[in-house]
C-alpha positions in Angstrom: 0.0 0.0 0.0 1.5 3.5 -1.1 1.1 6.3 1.2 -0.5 9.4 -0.4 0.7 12.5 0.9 3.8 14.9 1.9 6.5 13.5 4.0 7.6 15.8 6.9 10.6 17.1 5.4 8.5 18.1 2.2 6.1 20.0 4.6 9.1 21.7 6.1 10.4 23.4 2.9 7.5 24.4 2.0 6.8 26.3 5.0 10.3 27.5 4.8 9.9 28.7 1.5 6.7 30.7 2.0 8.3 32.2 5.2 11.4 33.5 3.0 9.0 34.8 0.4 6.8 36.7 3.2 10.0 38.2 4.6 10.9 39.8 1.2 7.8 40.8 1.0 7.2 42.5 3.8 10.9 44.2 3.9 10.3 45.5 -0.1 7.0 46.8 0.9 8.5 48.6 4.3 11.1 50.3 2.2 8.7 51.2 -0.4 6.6 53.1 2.5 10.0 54.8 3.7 10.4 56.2 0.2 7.0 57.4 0.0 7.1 59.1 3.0 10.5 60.7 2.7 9.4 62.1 -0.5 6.0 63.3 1.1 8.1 65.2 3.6 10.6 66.7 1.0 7.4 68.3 -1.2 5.8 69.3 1.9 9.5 71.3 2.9 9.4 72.8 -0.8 5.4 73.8 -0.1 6.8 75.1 3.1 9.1 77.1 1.5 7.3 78.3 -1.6 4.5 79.3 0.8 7.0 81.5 2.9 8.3 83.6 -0.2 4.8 84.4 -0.3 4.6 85.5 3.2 7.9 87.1 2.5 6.8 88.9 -0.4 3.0 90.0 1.3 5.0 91.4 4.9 9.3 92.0 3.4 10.0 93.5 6.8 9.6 89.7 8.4 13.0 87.2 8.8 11.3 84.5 9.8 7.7 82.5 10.0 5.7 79.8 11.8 4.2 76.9 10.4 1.3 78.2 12.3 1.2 81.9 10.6 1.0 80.2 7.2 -2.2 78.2 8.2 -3.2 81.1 9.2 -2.7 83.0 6.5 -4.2 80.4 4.5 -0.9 79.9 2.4 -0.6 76.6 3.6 -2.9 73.9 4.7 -2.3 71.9 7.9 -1.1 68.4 7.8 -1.7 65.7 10.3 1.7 63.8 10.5 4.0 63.6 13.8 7.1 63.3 11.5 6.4 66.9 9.3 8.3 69.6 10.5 6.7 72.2 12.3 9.1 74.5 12.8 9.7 77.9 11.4 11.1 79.1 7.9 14.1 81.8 8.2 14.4 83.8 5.4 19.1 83.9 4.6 19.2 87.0 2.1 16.9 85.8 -0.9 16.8 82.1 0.4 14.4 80.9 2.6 15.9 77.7 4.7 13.5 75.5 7.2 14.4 75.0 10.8 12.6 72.2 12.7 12.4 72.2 16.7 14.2 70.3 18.5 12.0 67.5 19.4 10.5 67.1 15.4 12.0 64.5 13.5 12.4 66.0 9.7 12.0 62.3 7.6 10.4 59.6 8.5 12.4 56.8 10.3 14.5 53.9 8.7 14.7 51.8 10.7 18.7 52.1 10.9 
């Protein structure tokens, strides 16, 4: 009489190879979200900063602006993410540079 069905060692690899597979998976995906998100926070810097030469350009004798004036000002709208900046933008002669607080993380973590 012949047994029908996997042997143990069969059963094994299998479960092996799906849990390799799963791993990739889930690591490709993970870095994929990393990307996105670091590229979400560098066009929301640029928004940031196109947004403040507008401020800039509405009130020339101001240096510097909040995150919180260009809500206001309805230049900018507010974002719900706890790794966005919200710091201020200095304006540098004609460039404007962005300046986080101490406690805000500017990109969204690796992982590393």
């Amino acid at each position: 009489m012949k047994n029908k069905g996997f042997t143990l060692i069969e059963l094994l690899a299998v479960v092996l190879l799906i849990g390799i597979t799963l791993v990739l998976v889930f690591t490709s995906v993970k870095n994929i979200m990393i990307e996105n998100k670091n590229t979400e926070f560098k066009n929301y810097e640029k928004i940031m900063k196109t947004s403040a030469n507008l401020y800039f350009e509405k009130k020339p004798a101001l240096l510097e602006v909040t995150l919180d004036q260009l809500i206001e000002d309805n230049l900018i709208k507010p974002i719900n993410d706890e790794y966005i900046c919200t710091g201020k933008v200095v304006k540098n002669n004609n460039a404007v540079e962005l300046e986080c607080k101490k406690d805000d993380v500017p990109i969204w973590p690796s992982g590393e």
